[in-house]
C-alpha positions as CSV (number, residue, x, y, z in Angstrom):
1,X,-257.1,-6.5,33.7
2,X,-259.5,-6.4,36.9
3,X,-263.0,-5.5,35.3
4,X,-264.4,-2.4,37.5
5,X,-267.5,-2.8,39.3
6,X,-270.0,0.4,38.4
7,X,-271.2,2.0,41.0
8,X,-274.2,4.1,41.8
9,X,-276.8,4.8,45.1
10,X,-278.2,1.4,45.1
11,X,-275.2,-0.6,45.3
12,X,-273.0,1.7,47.0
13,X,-273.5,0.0,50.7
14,X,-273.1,-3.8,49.1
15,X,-270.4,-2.9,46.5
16,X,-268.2,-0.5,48.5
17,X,-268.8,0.2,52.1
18,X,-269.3,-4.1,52.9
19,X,-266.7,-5.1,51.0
20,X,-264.7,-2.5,52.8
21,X,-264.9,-3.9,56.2
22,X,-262.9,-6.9,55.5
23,X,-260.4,-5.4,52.7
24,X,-260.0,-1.8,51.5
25,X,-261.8,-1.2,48.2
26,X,-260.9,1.7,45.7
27,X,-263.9,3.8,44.3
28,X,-262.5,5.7,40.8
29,X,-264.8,9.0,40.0
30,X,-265.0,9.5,35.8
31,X,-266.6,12.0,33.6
32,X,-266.4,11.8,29.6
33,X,-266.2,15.7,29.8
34,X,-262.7,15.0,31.8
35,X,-260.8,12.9,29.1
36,X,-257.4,13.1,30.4
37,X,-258.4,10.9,33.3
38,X,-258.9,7.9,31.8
39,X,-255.3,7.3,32.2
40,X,-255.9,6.8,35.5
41,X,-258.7,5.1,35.3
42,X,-256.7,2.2,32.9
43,X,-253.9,2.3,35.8
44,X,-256.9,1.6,38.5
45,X,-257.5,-1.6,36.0
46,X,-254.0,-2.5,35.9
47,X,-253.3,-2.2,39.7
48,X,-256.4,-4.0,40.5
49,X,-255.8,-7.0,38.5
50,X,-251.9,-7.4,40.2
51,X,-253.0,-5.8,44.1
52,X,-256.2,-8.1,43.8
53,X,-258.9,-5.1,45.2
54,X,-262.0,-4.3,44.5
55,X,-262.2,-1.3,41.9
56,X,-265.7,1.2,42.1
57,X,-266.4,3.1,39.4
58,X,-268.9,6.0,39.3
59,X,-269.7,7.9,36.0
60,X,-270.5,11.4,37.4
61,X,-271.8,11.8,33.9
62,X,-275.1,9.7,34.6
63,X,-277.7,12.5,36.2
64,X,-278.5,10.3,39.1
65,X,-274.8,9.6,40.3
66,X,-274.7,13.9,40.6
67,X,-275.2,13.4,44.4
68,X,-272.0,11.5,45.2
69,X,-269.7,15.0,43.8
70,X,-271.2,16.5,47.3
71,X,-271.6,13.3,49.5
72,X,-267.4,13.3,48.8
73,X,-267.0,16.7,47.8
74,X,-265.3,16.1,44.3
75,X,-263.6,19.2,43.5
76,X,-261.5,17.7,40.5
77,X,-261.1,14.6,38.4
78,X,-259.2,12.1,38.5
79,X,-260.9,12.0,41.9
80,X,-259.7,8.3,44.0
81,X,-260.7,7.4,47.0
82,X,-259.5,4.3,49.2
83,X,-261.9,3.3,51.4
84,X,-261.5,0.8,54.6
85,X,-264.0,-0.4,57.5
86,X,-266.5,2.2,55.8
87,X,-263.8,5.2,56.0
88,X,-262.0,7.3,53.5
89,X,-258.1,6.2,54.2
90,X,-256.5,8.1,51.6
91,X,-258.2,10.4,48.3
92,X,-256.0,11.4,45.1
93,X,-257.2,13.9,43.9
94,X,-255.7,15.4,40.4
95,X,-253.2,13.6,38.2
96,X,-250.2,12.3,39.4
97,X,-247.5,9.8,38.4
98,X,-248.1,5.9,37.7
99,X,-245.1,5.1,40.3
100,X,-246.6,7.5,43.1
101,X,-250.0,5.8,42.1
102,X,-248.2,2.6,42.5
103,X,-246.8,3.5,45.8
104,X,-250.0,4.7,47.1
105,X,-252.0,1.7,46.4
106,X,-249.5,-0.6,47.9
107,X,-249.0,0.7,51.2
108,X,-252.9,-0.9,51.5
109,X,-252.8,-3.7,49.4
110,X,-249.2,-5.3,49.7
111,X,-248.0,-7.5,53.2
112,X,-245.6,-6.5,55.3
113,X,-243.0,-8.9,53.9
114,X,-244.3,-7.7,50.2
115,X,-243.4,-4.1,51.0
116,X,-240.0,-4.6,52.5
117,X,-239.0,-6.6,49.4
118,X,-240.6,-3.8,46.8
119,X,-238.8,-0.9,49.2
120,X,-235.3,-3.1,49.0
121,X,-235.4,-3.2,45.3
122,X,-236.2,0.2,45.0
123,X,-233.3,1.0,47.3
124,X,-231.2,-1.2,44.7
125,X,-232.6,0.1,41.7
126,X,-231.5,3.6,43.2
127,X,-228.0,1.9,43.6
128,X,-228.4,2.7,47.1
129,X,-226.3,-0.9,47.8
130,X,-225.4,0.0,51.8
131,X,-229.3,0.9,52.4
132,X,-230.5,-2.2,51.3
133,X,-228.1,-3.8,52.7
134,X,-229.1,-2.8,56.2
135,X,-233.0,-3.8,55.4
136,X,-232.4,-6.6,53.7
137,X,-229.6,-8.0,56.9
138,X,-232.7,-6.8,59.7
139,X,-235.3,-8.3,57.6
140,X,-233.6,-12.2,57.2
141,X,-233.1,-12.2,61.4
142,X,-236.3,-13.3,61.2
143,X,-236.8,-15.0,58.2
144,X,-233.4,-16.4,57.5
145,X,-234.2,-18.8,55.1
146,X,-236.1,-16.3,52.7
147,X,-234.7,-16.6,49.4
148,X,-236.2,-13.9,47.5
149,X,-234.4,-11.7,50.7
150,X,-231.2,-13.4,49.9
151,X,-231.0,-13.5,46.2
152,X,-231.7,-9.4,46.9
153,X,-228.7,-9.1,49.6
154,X,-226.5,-10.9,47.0
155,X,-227.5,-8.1,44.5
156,X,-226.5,-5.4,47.4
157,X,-223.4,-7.0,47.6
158,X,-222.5,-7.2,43.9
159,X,-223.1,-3.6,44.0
160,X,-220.6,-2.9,47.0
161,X,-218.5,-4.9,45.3
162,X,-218.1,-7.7,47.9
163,X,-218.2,-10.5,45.4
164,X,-217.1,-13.4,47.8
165,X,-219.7,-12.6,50.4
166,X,-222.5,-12.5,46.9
167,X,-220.8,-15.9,45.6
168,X,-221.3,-17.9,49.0
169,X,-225.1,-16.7,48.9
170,X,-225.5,-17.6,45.7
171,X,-223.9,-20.8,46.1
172,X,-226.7,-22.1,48.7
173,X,-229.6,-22.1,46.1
174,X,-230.6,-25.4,44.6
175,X,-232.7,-27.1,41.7
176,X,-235.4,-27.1,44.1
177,X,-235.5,-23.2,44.9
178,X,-238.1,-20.8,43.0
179,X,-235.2,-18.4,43.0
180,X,-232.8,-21.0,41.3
181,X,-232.4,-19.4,37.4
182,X,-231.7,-16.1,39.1
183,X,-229.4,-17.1,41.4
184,X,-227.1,-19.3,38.6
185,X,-227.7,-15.5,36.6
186,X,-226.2,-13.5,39.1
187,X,-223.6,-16.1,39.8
188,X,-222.7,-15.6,36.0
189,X,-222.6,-12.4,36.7
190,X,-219.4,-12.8,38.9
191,X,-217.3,-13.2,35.6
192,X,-217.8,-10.0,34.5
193,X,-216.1,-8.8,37.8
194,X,-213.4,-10.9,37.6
195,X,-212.9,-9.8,33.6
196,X,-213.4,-6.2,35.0
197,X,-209.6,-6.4,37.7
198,X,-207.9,-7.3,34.5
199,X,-205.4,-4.8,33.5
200,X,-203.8,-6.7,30.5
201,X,-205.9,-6.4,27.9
202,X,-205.2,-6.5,24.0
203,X,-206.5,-6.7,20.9
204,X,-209.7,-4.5,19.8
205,X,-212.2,-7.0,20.5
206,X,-210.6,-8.2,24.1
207,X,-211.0,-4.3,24.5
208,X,-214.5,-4.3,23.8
209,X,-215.0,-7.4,25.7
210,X,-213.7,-5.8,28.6
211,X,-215.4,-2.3,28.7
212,X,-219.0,-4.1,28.2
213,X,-217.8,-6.4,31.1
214,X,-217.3,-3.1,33.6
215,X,-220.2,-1.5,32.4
216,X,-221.8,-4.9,33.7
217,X,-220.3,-5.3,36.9
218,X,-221.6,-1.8,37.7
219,X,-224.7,-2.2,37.0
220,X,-224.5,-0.2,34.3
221,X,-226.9,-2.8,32.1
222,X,-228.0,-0.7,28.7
223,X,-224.6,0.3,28.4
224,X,-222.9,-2.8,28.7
225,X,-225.6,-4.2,26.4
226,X,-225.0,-2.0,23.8
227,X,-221.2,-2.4,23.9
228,X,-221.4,-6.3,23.5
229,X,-224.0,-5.6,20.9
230,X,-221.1,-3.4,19.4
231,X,-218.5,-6.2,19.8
232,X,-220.9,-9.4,18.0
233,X,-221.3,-6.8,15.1
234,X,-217.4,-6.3,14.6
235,X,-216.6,-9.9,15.3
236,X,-219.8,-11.8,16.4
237,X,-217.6,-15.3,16.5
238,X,-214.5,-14.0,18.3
239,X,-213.6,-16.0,21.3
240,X,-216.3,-18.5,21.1
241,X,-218.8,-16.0,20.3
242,X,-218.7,-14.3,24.2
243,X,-220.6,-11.2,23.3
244,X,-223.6,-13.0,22.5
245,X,-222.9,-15.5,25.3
246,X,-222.3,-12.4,27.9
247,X,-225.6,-10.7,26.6
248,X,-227.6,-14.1,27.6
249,X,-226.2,-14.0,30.9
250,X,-227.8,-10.8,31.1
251,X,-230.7,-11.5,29.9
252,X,-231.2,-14.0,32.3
253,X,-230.3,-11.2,35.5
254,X,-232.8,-8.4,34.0
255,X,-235.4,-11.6,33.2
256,X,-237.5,-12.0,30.2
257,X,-240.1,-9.2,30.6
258,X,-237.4,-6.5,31.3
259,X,-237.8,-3.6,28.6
260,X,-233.6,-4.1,27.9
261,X,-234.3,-7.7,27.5
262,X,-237.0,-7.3,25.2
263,X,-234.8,-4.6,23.0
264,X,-231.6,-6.1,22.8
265,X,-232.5,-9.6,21.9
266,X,-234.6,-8.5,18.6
267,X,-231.2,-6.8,17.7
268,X,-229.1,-9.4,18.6
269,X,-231.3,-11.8,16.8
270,X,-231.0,-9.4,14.0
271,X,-227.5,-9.7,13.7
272,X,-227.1,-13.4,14.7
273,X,-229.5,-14.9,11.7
274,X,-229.9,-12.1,9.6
């Protein structure tokens, strides 16, 4: 984490307001007599360190710090402030959520092209496929080439389930690309559409096989997950051992920080070499 910069009257003007002019800085108000803030306080750490801004702290519980509670008339704590070119731009005042925290700070902090591609994954997260679709299509007519825009359209097409207009995105990315691994992921993906239009299935672990695969081409990962989970368990080797095969692929689309990742390989570990 960012460490905070502690703030008082004598390096207020070369800590804060400076700084300020050329990149808005956050100043963080704390009290020990206020305890439930220093959530907020650790989230100001956490955002600093992946935003990159400056973070002010002023313990109000020091007697000589009393003066900045009327100098910006802190009525409550948490008490933020985000300051540019000298000015208050925005003050959170209260608690309030880590994603509306999030959202706040990034509207200063994040590019232009940085918060098109967080609002497009939000819109995809949501399963909100057509909106981020149009974004996504207005945002590439001017950056055509952009594959962290494309490997994102792909994923709004999975989702509206045009899977030939996903494969021939897909299909551009090279060796070379940043976005490679995810694009061969989501192109693995494609399987579990095709398994999901099959309509003669047999045999309990074919069933199975084929529920986890809809659940998958919906979207629907934790579910899916859990139902090839359920299939390794009843017959980990059947057909060349796909369930654990299928839950790599997924691994590999969520990537390897993803909560679901992180959960359902320790249990499919478990049942693999335990």
């Amino acid at each position: 984490m960012s460490q905070p910069i502690e703030i008082n009257s004598h390096n207020f003007d070369t800590q804060i307001i400076a700084p300020s002019k050329e990149k808005p800085v956050v100043l963080y108000f704390s009290s020990s007599r206020h305890p439930k803030s220093e959530e907020t306080g650790l989230l100001l750490q956490k955002y600093a360190s992946i935003l990159g801004f400056t973070l002010g702290v002023v313990n109000l519980d020091t007697p000589e710090n009393a003066q900045f509670i009327e100098l910006f008339r802190v009525q409550s704590l948490p008490d933020v402030r985000l300051i540019s070119n000298g000015e208050i731009v925005d003050a959170i005042s209260g608690l309030i959520s880590e994603e509306e925290l999030k959202t706040r700070l990034e509207k200063f902090f994040l590019s232009n092209e940085k918060q098109l591609l967080v609002e497009a994954e939000g819109l995809i997260q949501q399963k909100k496929w057509d909106l981020a679709l149009i974004l996504l299509d207005e945002a590439l007519q001017t950056a055509p080439e952009d594959k962290k825009l494309l490997i994102l359209k792909a994923k709004a097409l999975l989702g509206l389930g045009k899977i030939d207009l996903a494969k021939e995105i897909l299909s551009l990315f090279t060796e070379v690309d940043d976005e490679f691994k995810t694009a061969r992921s989501l192109l693995e993906l494609l399987e579990f559409h095709a398994e999901a239009a099959k309509t003669d299935i047999e045999g309990i672990e074919a069933q199975i096989y084929h529920e986890a695969s809809v659940l998958a081409s919906q979207n629907e990962y934790k579910m899916a997950l859990s139902r090839f989970l359920d299939l390794a368990q009843v017959n980990k080797s059947w057909n060349d051992e796909a369930a654990s095969k299928a839950m790599l692929t997924l691994f590999g689309v969520l990537g390897p920080k993803h909560e679901l990742t992180w959960e359902f390989r320790a249990r499919l570990n478990t049942i693999l070499f335990v």
